[in-house]
N, C-alpha and C positions, 0 to 999 in steps of 0.2 A: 684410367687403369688403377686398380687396385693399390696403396701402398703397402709398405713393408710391416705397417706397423697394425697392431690388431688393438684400438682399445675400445676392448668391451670389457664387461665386467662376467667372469667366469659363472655357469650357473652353479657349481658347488665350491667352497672358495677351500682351496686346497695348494699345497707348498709349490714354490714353482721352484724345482728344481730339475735341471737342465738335461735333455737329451742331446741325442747328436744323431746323425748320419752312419752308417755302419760302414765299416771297411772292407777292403778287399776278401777279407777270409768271412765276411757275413755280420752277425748282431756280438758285443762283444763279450767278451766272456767276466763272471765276475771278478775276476781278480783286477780287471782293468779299469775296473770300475772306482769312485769316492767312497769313503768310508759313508756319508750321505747317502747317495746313491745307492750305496745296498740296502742302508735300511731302508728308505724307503722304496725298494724291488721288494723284500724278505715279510713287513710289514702289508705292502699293498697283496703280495700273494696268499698271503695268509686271510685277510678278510675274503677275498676271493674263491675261498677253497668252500666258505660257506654258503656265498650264493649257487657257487658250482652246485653243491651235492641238493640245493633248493630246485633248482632250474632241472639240472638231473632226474630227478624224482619226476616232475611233473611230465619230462618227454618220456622217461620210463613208462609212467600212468597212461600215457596219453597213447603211446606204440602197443603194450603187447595185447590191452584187450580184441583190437580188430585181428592181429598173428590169431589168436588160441580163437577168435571168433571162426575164421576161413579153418582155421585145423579143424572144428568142432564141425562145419557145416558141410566143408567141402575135401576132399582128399588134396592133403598140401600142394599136389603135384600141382595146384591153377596157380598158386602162387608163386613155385620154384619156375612152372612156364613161363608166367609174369619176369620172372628176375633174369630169366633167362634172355629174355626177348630185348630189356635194355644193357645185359651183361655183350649180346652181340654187337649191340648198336654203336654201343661204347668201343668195341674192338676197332670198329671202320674207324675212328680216332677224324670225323670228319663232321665240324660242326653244322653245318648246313645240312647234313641231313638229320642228326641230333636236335637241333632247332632249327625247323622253318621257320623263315620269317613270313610276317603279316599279309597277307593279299589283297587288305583295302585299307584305307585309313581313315579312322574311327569317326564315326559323328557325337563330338563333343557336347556334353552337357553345362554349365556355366551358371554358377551361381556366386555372389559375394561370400565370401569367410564371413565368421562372427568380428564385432567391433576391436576385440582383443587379438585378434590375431593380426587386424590391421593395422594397431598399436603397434604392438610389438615390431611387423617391419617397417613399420612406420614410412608405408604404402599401400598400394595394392591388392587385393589379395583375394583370388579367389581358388573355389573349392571345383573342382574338375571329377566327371562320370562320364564313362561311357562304357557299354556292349564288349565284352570280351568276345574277341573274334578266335581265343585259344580253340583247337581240339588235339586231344590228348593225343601223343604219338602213338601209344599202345592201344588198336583197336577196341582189347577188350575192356577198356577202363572209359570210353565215350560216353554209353547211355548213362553210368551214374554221374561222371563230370557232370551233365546236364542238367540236371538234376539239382547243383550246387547254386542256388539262386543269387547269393548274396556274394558269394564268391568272384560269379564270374560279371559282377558287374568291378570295373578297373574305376579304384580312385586314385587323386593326387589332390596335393594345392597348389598354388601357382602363385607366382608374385611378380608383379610385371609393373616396370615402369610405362608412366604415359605418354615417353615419346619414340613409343614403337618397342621392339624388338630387341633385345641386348645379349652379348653371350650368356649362355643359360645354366647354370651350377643346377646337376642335379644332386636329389640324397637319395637315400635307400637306407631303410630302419634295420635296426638289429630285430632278432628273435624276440615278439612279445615287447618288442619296445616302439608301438608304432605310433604316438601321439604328437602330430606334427605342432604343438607347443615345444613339447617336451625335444627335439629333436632340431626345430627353430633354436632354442638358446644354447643347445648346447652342442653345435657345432657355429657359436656365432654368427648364424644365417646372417641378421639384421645388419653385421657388419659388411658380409659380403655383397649383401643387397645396396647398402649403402656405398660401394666403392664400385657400383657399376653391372655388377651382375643380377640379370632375371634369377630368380632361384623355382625350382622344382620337387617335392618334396612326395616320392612317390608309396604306395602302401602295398605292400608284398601280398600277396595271394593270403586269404585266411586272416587278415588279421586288421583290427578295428572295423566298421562296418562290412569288411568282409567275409567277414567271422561268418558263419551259419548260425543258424539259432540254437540256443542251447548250448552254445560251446560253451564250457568254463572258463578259458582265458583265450586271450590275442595269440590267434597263433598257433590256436589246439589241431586246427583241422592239418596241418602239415605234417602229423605225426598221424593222429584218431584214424588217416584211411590205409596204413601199413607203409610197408617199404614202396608198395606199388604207386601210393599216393604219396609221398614223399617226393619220386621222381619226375611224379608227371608234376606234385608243383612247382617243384624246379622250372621243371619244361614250361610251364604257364610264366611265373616269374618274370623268365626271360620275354618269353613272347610278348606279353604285355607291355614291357618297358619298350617292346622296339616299336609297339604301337604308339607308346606315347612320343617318341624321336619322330614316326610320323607327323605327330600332330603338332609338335615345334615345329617341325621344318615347314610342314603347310602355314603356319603361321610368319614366317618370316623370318624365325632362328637359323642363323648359320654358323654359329657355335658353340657345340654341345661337351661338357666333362661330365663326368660321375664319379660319385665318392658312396661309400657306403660304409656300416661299419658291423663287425661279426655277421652274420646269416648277411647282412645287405652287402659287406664283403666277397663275403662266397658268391654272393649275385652280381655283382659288380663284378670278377674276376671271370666269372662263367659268360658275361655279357662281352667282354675285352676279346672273348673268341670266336665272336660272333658279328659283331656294333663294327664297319668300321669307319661309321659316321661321326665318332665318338671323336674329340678331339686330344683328350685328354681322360686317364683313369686311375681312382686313388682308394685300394680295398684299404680300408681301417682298419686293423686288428680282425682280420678273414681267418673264418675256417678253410681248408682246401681241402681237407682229407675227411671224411666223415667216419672210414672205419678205426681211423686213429683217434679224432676224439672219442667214438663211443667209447673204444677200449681205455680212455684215462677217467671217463665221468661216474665215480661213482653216486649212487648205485644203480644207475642207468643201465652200467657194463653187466651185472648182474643180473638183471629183471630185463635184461635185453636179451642175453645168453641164453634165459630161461624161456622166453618165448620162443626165441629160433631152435628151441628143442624141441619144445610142444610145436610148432609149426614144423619141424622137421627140416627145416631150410640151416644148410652146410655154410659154415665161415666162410670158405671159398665162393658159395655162391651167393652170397654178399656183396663181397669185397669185389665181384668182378663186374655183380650189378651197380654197384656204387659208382664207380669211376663212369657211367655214361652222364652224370653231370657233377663233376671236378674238375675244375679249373686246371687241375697238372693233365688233364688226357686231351688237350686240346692245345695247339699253338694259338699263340693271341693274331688277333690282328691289327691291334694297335703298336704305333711302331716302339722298339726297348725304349727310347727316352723321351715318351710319353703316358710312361706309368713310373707309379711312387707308390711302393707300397708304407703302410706304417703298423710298427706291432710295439706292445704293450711289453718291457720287461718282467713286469710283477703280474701275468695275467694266464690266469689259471683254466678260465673259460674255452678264451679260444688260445694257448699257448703260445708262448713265442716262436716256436719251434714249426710252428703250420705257416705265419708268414717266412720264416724264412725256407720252406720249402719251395711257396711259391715265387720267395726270389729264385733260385737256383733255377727253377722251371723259364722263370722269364732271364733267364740270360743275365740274372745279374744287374737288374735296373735298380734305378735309385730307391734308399732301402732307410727311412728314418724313424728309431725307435726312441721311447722314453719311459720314464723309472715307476713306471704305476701300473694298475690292475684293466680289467675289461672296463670299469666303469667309471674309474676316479684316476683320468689323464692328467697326471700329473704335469705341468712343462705343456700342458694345451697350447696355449701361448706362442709357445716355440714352432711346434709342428705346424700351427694356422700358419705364421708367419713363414715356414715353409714350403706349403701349400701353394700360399700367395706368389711366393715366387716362380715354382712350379706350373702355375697356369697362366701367371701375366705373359710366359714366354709364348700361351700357344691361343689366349684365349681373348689377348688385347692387338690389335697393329701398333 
């Protein structure tokens, strides 16, 4: 089993000053806070504010050409039908038919990682393909899904010890950040790998060899096909990942967690209401609300307004397509004290204010924040080591 203590060496080396656990009234307020402790909240949000409006711009970029494309080609009504179609879905407030799940379970691909990746966990490690069995809920968005070659093939990497089967940590990248190096050191995989667990390290829809061709970055095709395709890669997202829970379990895995962190939060939370094979789940610093962050991301908020004008598509009929994959429109099915969520007080991206919506949603389950932004975890350290705790109870006998 796992211990208490986490020593690895941090991949950015940054002040470890200390988080905690939130209290009965939710994340603390700053007055409660070390004179420490704010600056480094007031400090870490401010650098934040600049990736925000960076990151911003490119979904901006990336969303309204395809709006003003359908206004220009087609009468907006195919897309207000569109929003309309998961605006109902979302009302049956019933995930199973929001996301079916899988009807076969995949035939796996199997090749070793590169030599450095097997370094680093210093085991293991290979690199996993197979066949997306998604199809889009929304009818009319099938033929061009299919269309999506590189897409719908599903990767992961895998890290498995040699004698046999071990409970399985999985991860799930944030937005644009899918490079399972990069995502290896800095949730300390190598640690976790080394205190007993298989690790899984899976690639959201769109992004790194998923990408289509010609995208400009990781990540682009999740915004480039409208609001319509936004949804459905949600819906893929999900589906995918519960293909790959298939493919643990056909393998001998009988204990599964997930942790993710921003967009792989939001998928992690949206999976918690679906998965409940899942043993354990932990959104990182989650969006949950998507029409609340557009409205703080400038200038996204702006050149997103602007499209849904030219597109002709109503705030309301957004906000009501939105909610057929957020996390608050679905009850979990993982039980309350088998999720932790964790948010960022200095964190501008995905605000502190979205995880703690979703605690309120989940009944108030264990809730641990710290003094730094989306990207620079301050007190990592702390929260691994509460992690650790958190799963030795559900994921070791």
């Amino acid at each position: 089993m796992a211990s208490d203590v986490v020593p690895v060496d941090r991949l950015i080396p940054i002040p470890d000053v200390a988080g905690a656990d939130a209290g009965a009234q939710g994340l603390p307020d700053p007055s409660e806070l070390s004179l420490r402790q704010r600056m480094i909240v007031e400090s870490s949000a401010l650098a934040d504010l600049w990736l925000r409006t960076a990151v911003a711009s490119m979904v901006g970029a990336a969303m309204i050409p395809p709006i003003v494309a359908e206004a220009i080609r087609h009468s907006p009504r195919r897309e207000r039908k569109n929003l309309r179609f998961y605006a109902e879905l979302g009302a049956e407030h019933d995930p199973a038919a929001s996301f079916p799940a899988p009807r076969s379970t995949p035939r796996i691909h199997s090749r070793p990682a590169n030599p450095v990746a097997e370094w680093i966990a210093n085991g293991r490690v290979h690199n996993i393909k197979f066949r997306s069995s998604f199809e889009p809920v929304n009818p009319a968005m099938r033929d061009s899904w299919r269309r999506l070659t590189h897409n719908n093939v599903v990767r992961a990497q895998h890290w498995r010890h040699d004698d046999g089967p071990h409970p399985t940590l999985c991860v799930i990248h944030g937005f644009m950040g899918s490079a399972y190096l990069f995502n290896g050191l800095f949730f300390s995989l190598p640690w976790f790998y080394r205190s007993g667990y298989d690790v899984l390290l899976y690639t959201l829809p769109f992004h790194s060899r998923r990408a289509e061709k010609y995208s400009p970055f990781s990540g682009y095709g999740y915004f480039s096909h409208g609001l319509t395709g936004f949804a459905e890669a949600m819906a893929q997202a999900v589906h995918d990942f519960r293909s790959v829970i298939d493919y643990l379990q056909f393998t001998g895995v009988e204990k599964i967690a997930l942790t993710g962190i921003s967009l792989g939060g939001y998928t992690t939370a949206l999976i918690a209401a679906v998965e409940d094979r899942l043993q354990a789940v932990i959104p990182n610093v989650p969006v949950v609300s998507v029409q609340a962050e557009i409205d703080d991301w400038f200038p996204a908020n702006k050149l997103f307004a602007l499209g849904r004008g030219i597109g002709g598509i109503r705030r309301d009929e957004f906000v009501s397509a939105s909610a057929y994959h957020s996390p608050l429109n679905y009850t979990p099915v993982i039980a309350r004290d088998r999720r932790l969520i964790i948010a960022g007080l200095g964190d501008r991206l995905a605000p502190p204010e979205q995880a703690e919506m979703l605690w309120h949603h989940w009944d108030h389950c264990e809730l641990h924040w710290f003094p730094g932004n989306h990207i620079l975890h301050v007190s990592q350290p702390t929260y691994l080591r509460r992690m650790t705790r958190f799963l030795g109870e559900f994921m070791f006998d």
